[in-house]
Backbone bond lengths (Angstrom), bond angles and torsions (degrees), N, CA, C in turn:
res aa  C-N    CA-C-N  psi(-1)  N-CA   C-N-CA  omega(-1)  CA-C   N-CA-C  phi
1 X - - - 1.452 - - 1.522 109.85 -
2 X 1.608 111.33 148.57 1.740 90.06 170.99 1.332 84.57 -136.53
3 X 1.622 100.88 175.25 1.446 133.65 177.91 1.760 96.82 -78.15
4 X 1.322 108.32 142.49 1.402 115.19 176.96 1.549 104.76 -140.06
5 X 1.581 113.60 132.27 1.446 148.78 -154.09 1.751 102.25 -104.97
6 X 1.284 145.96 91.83 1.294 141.82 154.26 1.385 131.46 -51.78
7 X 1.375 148.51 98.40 1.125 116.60 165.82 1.401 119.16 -110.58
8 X 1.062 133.94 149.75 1.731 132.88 -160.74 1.219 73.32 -97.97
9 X 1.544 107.30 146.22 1.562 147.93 141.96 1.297 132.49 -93.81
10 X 1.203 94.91 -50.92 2.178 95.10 -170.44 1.474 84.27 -152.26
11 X 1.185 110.01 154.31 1.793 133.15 166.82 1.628 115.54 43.57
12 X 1.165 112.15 -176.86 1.735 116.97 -152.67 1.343 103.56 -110.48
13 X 1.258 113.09 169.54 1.701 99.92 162.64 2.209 83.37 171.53
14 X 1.654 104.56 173.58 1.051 87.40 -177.16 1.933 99.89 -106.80
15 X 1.532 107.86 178.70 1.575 124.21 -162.54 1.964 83.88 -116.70
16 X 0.779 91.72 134.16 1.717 107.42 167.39 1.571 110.28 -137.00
17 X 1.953 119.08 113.51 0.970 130.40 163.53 1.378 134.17 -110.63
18 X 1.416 128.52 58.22 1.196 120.48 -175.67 1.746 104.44 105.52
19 X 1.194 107.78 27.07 1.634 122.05 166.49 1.529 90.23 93.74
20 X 1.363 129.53 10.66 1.661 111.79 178.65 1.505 100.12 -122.26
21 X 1.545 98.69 119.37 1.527 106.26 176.58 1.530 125.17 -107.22
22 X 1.595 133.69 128.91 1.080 149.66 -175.28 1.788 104.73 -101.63
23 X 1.516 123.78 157.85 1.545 119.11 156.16 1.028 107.16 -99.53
24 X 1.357 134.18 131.08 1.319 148.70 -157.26 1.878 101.81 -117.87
25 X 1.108 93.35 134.82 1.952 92.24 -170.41 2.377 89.76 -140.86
26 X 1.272 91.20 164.48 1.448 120.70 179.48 1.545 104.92 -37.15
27 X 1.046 102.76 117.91 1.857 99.19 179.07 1.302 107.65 115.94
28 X 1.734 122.91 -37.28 1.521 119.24 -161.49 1.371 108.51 -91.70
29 X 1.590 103.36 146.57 1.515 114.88 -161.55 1.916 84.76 -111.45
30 X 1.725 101.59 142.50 1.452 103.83 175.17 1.236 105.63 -134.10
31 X 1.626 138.96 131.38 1.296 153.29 -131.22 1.478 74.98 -135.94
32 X 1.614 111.09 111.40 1.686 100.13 163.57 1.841 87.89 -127.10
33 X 1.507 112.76 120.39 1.388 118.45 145.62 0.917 164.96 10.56
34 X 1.497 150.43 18.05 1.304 147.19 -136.76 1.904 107.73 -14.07
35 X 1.147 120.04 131.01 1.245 128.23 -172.70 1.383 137.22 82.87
36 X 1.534 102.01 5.34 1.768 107.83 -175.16 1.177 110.72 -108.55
37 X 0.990 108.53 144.06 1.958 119.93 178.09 1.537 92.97 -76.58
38 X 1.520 94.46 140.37 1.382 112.19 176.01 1.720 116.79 -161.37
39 X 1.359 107.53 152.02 1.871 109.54 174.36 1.341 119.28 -140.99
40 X 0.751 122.57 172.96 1.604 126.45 -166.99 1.502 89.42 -139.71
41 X 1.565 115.54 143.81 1.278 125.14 -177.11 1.501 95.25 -128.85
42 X 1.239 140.28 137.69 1.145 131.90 157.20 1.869 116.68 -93.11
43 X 1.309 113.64 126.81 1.471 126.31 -172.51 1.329 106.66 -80.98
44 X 1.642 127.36 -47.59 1.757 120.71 151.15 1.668 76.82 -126.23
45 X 1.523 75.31 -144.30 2.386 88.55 -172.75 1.083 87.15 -85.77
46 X 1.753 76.86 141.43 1.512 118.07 -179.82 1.239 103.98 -151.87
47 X 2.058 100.75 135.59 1.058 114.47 177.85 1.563 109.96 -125.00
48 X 1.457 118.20 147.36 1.498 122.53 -172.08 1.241 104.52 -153.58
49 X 1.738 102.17 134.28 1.683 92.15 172.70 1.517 113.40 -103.33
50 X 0.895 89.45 150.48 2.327 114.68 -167.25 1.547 116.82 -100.32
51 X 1.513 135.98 80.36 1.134 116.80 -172.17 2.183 90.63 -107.27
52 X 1.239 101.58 124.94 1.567 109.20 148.15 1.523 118.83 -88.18
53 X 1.690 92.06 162.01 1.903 101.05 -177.48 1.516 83.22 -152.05
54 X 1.194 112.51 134.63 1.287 127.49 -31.00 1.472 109.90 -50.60
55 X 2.011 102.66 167.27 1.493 84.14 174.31 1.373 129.84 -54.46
56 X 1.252 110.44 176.07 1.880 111.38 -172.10 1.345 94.60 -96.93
57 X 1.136 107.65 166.17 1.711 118.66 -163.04 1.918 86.65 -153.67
58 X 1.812 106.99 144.68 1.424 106.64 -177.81 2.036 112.35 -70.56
59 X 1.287 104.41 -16.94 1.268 114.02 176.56 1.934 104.61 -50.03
60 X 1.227 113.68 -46.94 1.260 136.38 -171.31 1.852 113.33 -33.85
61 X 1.684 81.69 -27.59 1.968 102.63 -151.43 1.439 94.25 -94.28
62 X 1.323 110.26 140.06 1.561 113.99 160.00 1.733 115.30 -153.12
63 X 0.905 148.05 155.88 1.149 151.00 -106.71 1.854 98.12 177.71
64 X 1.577 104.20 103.95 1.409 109.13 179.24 1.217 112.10 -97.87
């Protein structure tokens, strides 16, 4: 599993970590956990960059 790093770029949308949701806008950094369910909603386009550690691997992904 890895820890995954958000950073907003352009436009809004909301951050969902573990059933608790924030609106996330340009500038905001989001610390998501190794092991937590999480989604990203985009509010218009939105761009964010995503670095995991370790790298992320597709095994990682699962889908309830």
């Amino acid at each position: 599993m890895s820890e995954e790093f958000y950073f907003i770029l352009e436009g809004t949308g909301v951050m969902e970590i573990n059933g608790e949701s924030r609106v996330v806008q340009p500038g905001d950094a989001i610390l998501i956990p190794a092991g937590h369910s999480h989604t990203i909603t985009a509010r218009e386009r939105l761009r964010f960059l995503c670095c995991c550690a370790p790298p992320y691997a597709h095994e990682d992904t699962y889908f309830e």
